[in-house]
ModelCIF file with pLDDT and N, C-alpha, C, O atoms, coordinates in Angstrom:
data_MODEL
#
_entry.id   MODEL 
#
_entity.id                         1 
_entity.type                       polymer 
_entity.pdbx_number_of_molecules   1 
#
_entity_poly.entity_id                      1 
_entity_poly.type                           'polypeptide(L)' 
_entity_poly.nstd_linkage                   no 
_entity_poly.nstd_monomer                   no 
_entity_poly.pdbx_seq_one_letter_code       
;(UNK)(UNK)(UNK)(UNK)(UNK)(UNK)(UNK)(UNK)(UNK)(UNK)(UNK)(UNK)(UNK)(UNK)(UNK)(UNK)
(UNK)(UNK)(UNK)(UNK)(UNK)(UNK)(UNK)(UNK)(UNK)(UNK)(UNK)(UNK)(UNK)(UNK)(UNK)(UNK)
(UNK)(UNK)(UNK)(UNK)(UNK)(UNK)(UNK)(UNK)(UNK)(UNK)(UNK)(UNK)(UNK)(UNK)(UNK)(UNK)
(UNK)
;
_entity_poly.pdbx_seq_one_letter_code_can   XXXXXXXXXXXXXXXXXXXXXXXXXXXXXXXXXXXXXXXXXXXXXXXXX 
_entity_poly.pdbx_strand_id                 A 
#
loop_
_entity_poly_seq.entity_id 
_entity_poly_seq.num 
_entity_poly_seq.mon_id 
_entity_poly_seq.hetero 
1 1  UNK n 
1 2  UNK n 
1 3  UNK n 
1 4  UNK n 
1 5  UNK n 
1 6  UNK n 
1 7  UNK n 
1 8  UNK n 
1 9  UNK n 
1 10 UNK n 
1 11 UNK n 
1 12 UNK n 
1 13 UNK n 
1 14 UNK n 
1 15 UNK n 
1 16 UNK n 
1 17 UNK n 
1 18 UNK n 
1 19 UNK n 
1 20 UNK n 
1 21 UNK n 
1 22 UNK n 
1 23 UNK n 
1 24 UNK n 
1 25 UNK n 
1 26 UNK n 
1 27 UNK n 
1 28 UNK n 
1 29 UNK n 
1 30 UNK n 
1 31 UNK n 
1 32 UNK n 
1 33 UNK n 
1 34 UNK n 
1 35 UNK n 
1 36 UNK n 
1 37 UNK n 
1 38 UNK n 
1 39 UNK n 
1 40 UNK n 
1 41 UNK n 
1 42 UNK n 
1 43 UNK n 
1 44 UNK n 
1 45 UNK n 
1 46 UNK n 
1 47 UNK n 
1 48 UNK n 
1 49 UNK n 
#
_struct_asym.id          A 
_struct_asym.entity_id   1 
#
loop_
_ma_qa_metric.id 
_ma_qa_metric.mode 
_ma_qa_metric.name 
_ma_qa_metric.software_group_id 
_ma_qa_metric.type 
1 global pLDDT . pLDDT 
2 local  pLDDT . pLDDT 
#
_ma_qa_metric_global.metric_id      1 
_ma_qa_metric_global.metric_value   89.08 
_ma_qa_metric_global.model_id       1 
_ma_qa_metric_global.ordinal_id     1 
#
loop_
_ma_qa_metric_local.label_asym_id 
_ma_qa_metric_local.label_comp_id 
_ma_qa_metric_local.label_seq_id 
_ma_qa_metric_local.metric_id 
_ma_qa_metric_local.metric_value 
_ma_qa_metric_local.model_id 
_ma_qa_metric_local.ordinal_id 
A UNK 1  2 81.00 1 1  
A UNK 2  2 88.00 1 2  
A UNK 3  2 88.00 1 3  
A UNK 4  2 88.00 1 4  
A UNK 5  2 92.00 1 5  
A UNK 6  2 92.00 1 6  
A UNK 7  2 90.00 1 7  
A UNK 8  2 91.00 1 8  
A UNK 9  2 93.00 1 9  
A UNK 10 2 93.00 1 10 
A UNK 11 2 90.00 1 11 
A UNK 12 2 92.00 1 12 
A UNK 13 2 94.00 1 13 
A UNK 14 2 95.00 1 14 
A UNK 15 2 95.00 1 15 
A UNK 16 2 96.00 1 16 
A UNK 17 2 94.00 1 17 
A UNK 18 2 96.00 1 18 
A UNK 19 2 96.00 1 19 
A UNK 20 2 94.00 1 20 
A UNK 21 2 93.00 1 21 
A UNK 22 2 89.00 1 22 
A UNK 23 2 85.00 1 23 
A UNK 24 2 81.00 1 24 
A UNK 25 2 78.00 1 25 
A UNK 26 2 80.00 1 26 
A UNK 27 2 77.00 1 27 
A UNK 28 2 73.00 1 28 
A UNK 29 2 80.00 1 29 
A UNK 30 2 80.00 1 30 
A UNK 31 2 84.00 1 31 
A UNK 32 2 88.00 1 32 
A UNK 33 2 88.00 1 33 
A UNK 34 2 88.00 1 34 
A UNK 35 2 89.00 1 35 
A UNK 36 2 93.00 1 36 
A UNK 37 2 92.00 1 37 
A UNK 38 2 91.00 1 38 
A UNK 39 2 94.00 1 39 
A UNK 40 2 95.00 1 40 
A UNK 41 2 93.00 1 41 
A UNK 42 2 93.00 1 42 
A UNK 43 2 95.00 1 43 
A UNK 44 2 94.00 1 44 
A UNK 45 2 92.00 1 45 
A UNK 46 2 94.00 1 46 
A UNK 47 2 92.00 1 47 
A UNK 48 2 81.00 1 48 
A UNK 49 2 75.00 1 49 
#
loop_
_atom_site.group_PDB 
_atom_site.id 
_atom_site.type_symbol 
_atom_site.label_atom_id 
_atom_site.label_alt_id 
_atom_site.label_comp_id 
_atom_site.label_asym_id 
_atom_site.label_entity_id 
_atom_site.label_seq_id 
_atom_site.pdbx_PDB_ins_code 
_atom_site.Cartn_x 
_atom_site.Cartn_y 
_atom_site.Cartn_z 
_atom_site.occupancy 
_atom_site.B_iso_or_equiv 
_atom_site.pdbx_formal_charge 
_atom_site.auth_seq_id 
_atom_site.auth_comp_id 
_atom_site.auth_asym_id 
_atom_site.auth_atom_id 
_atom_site.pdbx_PDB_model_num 
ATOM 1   N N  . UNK A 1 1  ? 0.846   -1.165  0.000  1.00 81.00 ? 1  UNK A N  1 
ATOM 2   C CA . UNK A 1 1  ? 0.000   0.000   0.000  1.00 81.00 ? 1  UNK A CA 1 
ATOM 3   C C  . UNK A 1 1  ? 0.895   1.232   0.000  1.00 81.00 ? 1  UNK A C  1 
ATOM 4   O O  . UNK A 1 1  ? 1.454   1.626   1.024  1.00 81.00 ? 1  UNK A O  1 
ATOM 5   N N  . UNK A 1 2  ? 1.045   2.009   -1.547 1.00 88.00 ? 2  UNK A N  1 
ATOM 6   C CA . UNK A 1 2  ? 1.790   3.332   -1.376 1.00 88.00 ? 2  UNK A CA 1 
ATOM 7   C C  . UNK A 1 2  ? 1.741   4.453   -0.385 1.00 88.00 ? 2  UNK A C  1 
ATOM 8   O O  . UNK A 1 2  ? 2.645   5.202   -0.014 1.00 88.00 ? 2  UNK A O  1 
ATOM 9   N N  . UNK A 1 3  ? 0.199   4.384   0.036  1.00 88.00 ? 3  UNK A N  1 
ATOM 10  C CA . UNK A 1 3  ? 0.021   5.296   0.925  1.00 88.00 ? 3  UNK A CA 1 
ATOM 11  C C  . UNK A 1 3  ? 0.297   5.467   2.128  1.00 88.00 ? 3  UNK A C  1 
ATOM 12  O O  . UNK A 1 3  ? 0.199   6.581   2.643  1.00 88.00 ? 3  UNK A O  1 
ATOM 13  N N  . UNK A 1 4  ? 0.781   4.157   2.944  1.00 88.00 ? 4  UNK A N  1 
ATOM 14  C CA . UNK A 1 4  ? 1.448   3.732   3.891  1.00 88.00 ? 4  UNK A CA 1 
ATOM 15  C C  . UNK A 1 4  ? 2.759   3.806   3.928  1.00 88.00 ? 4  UNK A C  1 
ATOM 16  O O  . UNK A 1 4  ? 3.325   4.339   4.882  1.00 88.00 ? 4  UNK A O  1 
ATOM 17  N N  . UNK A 1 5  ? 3.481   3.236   2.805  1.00 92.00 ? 5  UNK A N  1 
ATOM 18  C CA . UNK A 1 5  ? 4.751   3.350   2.667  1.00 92.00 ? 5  UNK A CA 1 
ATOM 19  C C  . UNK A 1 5  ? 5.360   5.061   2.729  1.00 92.00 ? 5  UNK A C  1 
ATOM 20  O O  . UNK A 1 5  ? 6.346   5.424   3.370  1.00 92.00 ? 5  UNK A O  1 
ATOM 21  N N  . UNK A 1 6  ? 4.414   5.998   1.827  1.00 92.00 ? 6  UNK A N  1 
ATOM 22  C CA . UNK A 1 6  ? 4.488   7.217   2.095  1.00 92.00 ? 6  UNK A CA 1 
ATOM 23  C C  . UNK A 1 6  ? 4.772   8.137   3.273  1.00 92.00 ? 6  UNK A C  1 
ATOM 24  O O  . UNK A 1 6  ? 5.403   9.155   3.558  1.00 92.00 ? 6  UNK A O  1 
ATOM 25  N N  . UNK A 1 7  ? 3.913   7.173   3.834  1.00 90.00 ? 7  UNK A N  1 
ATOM 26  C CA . UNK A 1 7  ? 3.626   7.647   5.507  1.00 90.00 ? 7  UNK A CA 1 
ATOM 27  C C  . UNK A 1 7  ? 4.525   7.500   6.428  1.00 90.00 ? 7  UNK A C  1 
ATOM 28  O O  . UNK A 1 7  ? 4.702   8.485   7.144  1.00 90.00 ? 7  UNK A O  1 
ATOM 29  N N  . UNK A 1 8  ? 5.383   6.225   6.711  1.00 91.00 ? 8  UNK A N  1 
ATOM 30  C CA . UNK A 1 8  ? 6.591   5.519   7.364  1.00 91.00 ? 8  UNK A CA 1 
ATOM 31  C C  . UNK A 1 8  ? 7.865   6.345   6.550  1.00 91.00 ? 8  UNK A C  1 
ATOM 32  O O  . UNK A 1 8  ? 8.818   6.836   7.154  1.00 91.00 ? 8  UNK A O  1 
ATOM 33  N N  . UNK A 1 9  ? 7.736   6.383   5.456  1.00 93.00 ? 9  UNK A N  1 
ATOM 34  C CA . UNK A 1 9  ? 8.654   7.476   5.195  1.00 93.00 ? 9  UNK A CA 1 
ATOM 35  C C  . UNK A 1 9  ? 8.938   8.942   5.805  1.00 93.00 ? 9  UNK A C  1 
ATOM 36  O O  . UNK A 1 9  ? 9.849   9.398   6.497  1.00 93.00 ? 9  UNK A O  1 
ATOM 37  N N  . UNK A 1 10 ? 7.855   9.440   5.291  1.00 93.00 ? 10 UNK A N  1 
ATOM 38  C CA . UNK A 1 10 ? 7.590   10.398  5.805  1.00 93.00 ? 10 UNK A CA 1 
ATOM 39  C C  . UNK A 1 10 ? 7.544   11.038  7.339  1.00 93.00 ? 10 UNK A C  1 
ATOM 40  O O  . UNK A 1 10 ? 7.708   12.212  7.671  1.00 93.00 ? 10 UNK A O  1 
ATOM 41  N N  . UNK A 1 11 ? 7.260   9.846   8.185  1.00 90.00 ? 11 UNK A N  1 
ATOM 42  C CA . UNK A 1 11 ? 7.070   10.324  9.623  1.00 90.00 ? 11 UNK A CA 1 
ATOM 43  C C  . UNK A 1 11 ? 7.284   9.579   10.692 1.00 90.00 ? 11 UNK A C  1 
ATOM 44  O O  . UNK A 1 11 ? 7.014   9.755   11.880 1.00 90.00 ? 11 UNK A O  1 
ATOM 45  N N  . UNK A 1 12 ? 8.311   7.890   9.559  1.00 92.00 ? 12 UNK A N  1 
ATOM 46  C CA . UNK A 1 12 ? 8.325   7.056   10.781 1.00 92.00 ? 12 UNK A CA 1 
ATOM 47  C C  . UNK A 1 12 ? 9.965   7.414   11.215 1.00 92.00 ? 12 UNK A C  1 
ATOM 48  O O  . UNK A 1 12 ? 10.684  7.930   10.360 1.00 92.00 ? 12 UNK A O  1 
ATOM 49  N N  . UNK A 1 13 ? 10.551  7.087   12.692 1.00 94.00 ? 13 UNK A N  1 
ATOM 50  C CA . UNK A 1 13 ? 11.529  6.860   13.002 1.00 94.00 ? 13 UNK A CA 1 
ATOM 51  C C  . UNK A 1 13 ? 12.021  5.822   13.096 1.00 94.00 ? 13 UNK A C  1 
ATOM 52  O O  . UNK A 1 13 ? 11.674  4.954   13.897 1.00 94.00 ? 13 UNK A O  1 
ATOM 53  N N  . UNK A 1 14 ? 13.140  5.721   12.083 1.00 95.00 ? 14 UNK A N  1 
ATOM 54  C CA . UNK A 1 14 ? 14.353  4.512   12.870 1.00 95.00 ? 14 UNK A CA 1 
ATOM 55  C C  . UNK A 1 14 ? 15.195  4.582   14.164 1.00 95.00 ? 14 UNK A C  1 
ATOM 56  O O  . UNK A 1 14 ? 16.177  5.314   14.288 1.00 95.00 ? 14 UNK A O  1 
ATOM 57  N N  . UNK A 1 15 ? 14.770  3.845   15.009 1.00 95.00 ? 15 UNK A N  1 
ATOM 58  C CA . UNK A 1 15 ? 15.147  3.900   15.875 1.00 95.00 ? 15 UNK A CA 1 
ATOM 59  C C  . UNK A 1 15 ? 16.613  3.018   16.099 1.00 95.00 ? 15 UNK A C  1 
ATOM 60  O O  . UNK A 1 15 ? 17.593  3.333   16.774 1.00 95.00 ? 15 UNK A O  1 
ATOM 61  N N  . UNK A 1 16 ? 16.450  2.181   15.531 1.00 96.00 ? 16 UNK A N  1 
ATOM 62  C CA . UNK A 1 16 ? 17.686  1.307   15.299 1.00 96.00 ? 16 UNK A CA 1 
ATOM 63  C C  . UNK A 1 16 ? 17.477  0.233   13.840 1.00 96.00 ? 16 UNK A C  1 
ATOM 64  O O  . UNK A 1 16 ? 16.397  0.152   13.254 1.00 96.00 ? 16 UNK A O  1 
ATOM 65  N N  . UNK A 1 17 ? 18.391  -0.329  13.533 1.00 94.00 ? 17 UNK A N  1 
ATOM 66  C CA . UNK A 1 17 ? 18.045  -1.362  12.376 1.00 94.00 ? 17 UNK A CA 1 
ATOM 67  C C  . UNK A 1 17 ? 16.901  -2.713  12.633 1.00 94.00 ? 17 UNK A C  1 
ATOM 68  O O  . UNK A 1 17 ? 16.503  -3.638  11.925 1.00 94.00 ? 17 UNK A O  1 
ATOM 69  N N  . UNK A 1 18 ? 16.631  -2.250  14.060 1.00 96.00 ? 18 UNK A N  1 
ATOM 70  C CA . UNK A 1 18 ? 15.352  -3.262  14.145 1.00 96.00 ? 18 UNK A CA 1 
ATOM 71  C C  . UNK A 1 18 ? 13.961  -2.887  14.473 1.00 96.00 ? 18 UNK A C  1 
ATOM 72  O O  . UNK A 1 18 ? 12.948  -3.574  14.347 1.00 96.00 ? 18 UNK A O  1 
ATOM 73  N N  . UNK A 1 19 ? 14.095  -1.568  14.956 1.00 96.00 ? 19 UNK A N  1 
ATOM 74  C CA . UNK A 1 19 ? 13.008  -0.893  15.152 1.00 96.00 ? 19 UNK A CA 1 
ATOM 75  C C  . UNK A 1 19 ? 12.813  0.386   14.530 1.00 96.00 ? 19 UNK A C  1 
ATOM 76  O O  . UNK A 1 19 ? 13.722  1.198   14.353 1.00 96.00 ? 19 UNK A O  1 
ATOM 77  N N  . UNK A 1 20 ? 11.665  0.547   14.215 1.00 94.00 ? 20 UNK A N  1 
ATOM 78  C CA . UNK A 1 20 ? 11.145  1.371   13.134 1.00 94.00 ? 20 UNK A CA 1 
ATOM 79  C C  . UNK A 1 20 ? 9.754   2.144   14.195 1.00 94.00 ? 20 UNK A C  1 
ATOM 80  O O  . UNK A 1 20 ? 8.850   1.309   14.219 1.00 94.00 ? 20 UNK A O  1 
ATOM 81  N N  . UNK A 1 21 ? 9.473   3.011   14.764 1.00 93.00 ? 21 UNK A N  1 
ATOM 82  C CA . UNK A 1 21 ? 8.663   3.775   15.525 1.00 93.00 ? 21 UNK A CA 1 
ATOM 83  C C  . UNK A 1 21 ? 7.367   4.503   14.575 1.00 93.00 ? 21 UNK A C  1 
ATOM 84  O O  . UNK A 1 21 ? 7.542   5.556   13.962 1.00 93.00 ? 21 UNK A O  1 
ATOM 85  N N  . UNK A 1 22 ? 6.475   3.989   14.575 1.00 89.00 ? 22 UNK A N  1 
ATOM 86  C CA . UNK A 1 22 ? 5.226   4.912   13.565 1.00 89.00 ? 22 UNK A CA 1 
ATOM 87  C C  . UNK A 1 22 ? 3.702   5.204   14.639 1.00 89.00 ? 22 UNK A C  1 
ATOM 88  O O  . UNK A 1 22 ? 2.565   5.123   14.174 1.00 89.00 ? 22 UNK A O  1 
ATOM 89  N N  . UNK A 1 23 ? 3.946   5.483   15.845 1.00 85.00 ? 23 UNK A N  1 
ATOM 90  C CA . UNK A 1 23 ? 3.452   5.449   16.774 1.00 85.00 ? 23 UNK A CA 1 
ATOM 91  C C  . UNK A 1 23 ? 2.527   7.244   16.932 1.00 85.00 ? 23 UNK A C  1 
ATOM 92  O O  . UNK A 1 23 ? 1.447   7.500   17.463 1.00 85.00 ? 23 UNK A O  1 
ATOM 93  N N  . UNK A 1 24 ? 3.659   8.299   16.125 1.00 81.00 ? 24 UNK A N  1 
ATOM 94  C CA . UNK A 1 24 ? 3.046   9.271   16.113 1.00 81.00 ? 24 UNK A CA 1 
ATOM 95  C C  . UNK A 1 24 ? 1.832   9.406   14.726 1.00 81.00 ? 24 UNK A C  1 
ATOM 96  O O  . UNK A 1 24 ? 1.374   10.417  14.193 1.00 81.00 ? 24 UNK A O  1 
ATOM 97  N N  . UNK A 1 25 ? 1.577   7.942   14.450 1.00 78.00 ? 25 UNK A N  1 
ATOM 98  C CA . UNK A 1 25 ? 0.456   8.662   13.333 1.00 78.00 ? 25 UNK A CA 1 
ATOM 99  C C  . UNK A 1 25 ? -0.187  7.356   13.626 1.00 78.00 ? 25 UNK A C  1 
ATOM 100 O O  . UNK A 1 25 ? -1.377  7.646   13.499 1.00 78.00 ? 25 UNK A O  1 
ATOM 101 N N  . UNK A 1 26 ? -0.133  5.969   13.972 1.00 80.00 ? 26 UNK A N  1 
ATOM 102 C CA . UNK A 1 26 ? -0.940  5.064   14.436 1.00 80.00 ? 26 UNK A CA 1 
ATOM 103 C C  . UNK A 1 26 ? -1.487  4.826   15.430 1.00 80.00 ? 26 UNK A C  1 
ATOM 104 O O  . UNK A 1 26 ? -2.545  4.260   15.706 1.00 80.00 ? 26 UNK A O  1 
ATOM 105 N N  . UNK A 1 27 ? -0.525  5.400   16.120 1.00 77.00 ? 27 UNK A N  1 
ATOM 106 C CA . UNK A 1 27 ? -1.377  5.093   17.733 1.00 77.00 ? 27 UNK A CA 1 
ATOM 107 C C  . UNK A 1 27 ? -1.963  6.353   18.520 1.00 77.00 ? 27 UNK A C  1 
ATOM 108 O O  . UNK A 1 27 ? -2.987  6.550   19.175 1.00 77.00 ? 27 UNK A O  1 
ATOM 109 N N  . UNK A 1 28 ? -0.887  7.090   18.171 1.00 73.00 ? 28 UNK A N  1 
ATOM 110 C CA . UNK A 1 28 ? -0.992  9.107   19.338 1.00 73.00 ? 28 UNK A CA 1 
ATOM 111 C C  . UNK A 1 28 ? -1.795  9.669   18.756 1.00 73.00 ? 28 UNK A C  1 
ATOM 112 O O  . UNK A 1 28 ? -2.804  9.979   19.390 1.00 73.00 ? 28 UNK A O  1 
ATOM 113 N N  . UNK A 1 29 ? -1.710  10.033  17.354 1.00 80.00 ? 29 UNK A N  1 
ATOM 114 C CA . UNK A 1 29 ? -2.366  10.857  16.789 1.00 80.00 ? 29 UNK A CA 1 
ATOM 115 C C  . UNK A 1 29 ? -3.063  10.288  15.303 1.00 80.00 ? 29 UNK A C  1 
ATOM 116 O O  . UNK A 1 29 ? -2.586  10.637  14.222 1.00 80.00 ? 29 UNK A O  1 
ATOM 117 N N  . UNK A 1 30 ? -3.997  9.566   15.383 1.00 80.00 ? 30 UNK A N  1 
ATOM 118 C CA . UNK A 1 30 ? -4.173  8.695   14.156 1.00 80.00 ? 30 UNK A CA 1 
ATOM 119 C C  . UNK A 1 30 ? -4.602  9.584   13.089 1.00 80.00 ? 30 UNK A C  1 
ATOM 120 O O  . UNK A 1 30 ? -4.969  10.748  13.250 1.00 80.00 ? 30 UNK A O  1 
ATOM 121 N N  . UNK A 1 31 ? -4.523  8.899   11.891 1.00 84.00 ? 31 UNK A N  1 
ATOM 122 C CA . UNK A 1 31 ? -4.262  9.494   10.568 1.00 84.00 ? 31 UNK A CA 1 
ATOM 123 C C  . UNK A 1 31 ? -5.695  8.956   10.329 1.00 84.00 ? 31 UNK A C  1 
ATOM 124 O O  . UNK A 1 31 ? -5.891  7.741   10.298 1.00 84.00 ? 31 UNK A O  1 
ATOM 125 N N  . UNK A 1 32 ? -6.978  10.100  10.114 1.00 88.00 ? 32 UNK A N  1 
ATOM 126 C CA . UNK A 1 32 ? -8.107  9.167   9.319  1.00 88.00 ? 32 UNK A CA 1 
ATOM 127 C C  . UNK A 1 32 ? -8.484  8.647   8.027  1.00 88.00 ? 32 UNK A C  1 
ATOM 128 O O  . UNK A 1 32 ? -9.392  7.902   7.659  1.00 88.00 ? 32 UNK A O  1 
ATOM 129 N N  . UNK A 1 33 ? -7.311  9.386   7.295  1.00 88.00 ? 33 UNK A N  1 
ATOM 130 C CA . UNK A 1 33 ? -7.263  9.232   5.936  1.00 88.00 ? 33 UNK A CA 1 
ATOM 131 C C  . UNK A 1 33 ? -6.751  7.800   5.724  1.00 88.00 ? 33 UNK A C  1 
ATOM 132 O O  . UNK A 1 33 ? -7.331  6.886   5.139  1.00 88.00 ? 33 UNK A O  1 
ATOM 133 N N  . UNK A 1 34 ? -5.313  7.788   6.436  1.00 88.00 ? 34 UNK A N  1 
ATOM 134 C CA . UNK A 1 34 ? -4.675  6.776   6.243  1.00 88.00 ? 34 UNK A CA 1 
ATOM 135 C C  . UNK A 1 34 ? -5.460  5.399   6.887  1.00 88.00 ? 34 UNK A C  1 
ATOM 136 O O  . UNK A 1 34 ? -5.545  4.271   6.401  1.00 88.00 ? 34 UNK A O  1 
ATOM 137 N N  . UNK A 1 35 ? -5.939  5.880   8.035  1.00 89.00 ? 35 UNK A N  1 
ATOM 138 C CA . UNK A 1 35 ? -7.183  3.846   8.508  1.00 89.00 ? 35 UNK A CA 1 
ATOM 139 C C  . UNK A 1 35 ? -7.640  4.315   7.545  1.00 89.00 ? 35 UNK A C  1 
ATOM 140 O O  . UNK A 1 35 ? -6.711  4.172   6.751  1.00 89.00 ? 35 UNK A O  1 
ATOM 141 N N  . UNK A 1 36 ? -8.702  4.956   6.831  1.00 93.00 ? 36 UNK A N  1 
ATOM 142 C CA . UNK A 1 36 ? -9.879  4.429   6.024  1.00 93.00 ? 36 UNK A CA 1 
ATOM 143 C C  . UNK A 1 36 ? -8.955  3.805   4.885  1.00 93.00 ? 36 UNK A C  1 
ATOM 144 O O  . UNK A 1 36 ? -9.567  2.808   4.502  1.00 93.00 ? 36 UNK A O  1 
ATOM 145 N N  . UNK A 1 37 ? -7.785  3.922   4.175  1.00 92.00 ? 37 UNK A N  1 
ATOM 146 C CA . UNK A 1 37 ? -7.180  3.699   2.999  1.00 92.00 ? 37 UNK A CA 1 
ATOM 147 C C  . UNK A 1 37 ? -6.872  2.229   3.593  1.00 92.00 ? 37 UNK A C  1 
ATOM 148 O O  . UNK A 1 37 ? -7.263  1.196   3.049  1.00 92.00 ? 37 UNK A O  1 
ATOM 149 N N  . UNK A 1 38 ? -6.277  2.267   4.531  1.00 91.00 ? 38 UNK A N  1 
ATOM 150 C CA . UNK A 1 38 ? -5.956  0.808   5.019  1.00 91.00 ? 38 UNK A CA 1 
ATOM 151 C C  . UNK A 1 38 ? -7.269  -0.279  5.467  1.00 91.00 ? 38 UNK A C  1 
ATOM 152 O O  . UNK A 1 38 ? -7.054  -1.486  5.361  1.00 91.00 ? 38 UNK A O  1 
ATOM 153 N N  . UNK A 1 39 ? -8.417  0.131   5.890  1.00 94.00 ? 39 UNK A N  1 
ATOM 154 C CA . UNK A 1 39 ? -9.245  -0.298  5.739  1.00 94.00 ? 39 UNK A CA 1 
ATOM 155 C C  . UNK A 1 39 ? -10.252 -1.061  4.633  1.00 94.00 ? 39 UNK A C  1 
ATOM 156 O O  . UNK A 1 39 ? -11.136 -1.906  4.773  1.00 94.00 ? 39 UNK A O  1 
ATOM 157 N N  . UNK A 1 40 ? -9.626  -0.274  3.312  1.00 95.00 ? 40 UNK A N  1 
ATOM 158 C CA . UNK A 1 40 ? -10.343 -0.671  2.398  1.00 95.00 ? 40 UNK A CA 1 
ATOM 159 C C  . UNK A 1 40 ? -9.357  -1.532  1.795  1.00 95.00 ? 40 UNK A C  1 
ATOM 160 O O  . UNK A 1 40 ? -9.586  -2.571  1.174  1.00 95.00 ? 40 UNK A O  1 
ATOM 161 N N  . UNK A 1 41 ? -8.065  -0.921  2.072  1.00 93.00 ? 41 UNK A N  1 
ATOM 162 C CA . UNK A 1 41 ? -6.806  -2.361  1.588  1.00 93.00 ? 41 UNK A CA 1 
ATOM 163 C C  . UNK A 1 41 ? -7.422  -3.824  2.243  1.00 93.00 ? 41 UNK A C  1 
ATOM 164 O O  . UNK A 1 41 ? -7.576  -4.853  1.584  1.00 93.00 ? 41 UNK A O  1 
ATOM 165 N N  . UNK A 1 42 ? -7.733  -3.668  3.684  1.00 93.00 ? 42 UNK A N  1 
ATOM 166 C CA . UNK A 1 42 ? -7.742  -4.997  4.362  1.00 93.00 ? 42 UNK A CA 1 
ATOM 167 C C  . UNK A 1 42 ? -9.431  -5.310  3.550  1.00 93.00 ? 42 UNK A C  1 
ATOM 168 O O  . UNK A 1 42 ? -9.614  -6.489  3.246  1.00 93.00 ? 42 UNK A O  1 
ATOM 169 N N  . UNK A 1 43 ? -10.278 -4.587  3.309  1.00 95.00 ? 43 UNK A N  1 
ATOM 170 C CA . UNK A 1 43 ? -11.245 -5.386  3.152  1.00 95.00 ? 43 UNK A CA 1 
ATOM 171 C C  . UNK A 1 43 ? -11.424 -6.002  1.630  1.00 95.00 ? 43 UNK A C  1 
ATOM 172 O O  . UNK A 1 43 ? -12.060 -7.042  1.463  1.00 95.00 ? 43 UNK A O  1 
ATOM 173 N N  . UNK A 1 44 ? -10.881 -5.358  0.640  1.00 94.00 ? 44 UNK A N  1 
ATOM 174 C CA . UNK A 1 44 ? -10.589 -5.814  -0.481 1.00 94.00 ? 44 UNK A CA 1 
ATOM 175 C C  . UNK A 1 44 ? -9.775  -6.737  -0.905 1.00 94.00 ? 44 UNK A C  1 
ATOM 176 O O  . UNK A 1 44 ? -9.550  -6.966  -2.093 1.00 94.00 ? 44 UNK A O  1 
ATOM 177 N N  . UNK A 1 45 ? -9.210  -7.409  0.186  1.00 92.00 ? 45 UNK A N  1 
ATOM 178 C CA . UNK A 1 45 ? -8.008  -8.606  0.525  1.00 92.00 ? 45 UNK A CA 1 
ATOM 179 C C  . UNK A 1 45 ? -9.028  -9.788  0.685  1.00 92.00 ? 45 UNK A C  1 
ATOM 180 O O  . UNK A 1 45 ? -8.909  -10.791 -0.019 1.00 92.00 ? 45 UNK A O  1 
ATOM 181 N N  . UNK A 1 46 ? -9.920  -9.682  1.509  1.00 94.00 ? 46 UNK A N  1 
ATOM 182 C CA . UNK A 1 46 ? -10.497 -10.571 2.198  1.00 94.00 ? 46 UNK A CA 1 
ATOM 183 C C  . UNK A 1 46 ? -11.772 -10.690 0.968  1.00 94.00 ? 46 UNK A C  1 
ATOM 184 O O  . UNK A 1 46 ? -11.880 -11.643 0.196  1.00 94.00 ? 46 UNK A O  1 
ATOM 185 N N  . UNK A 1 47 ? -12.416 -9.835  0.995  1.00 92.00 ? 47 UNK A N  1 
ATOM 186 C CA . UNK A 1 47 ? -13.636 -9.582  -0.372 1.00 92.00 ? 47 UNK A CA 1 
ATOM 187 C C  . UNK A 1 47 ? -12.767 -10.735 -1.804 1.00 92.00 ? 47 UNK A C  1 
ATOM 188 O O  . UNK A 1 47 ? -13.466 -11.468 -2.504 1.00 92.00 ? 47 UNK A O  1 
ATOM 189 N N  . UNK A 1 48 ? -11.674 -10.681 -1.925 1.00 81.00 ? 48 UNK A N  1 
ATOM 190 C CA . UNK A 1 48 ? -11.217 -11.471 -3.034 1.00 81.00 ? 48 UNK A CA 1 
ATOM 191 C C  . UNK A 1 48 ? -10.899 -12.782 -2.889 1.00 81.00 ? 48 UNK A C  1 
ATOM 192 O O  . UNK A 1 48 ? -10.402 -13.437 -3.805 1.00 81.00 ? 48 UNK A O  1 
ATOM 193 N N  . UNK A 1 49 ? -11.176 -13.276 -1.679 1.00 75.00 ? 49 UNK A N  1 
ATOM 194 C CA . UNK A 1 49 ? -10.593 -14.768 -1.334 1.00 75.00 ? 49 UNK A CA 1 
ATOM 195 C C  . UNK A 1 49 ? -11.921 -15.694 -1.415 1.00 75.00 ? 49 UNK A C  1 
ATOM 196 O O  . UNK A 1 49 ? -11.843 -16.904 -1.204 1.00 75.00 ? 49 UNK A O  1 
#
């Protein structure tokens, strides 16, 4: 999903080569654009099986 990848770019921290922090847009301050986009990723996954 580009729009995600966009996003972790954009605003995630590496914290080290094993951790990657995306906490300020998933968890603290959620993105509504970004759940509904991911929402329709997950349901159009499942809708095709």
């Amino acid at each position: 999903m580009e729009l995600l990848k966009d996003k972790i770019i954009q605003d995630g921290i590496a914290v080290n080569e094993h951790i990657l922090k995306v906490d300020s847009f998933i968890n603290h301050q959620v993105d509504p654009k970004l759940m509904r986009e991911m929402g329709k990723d997950i349901a159009d996954h499942f809708i095709r099986q």
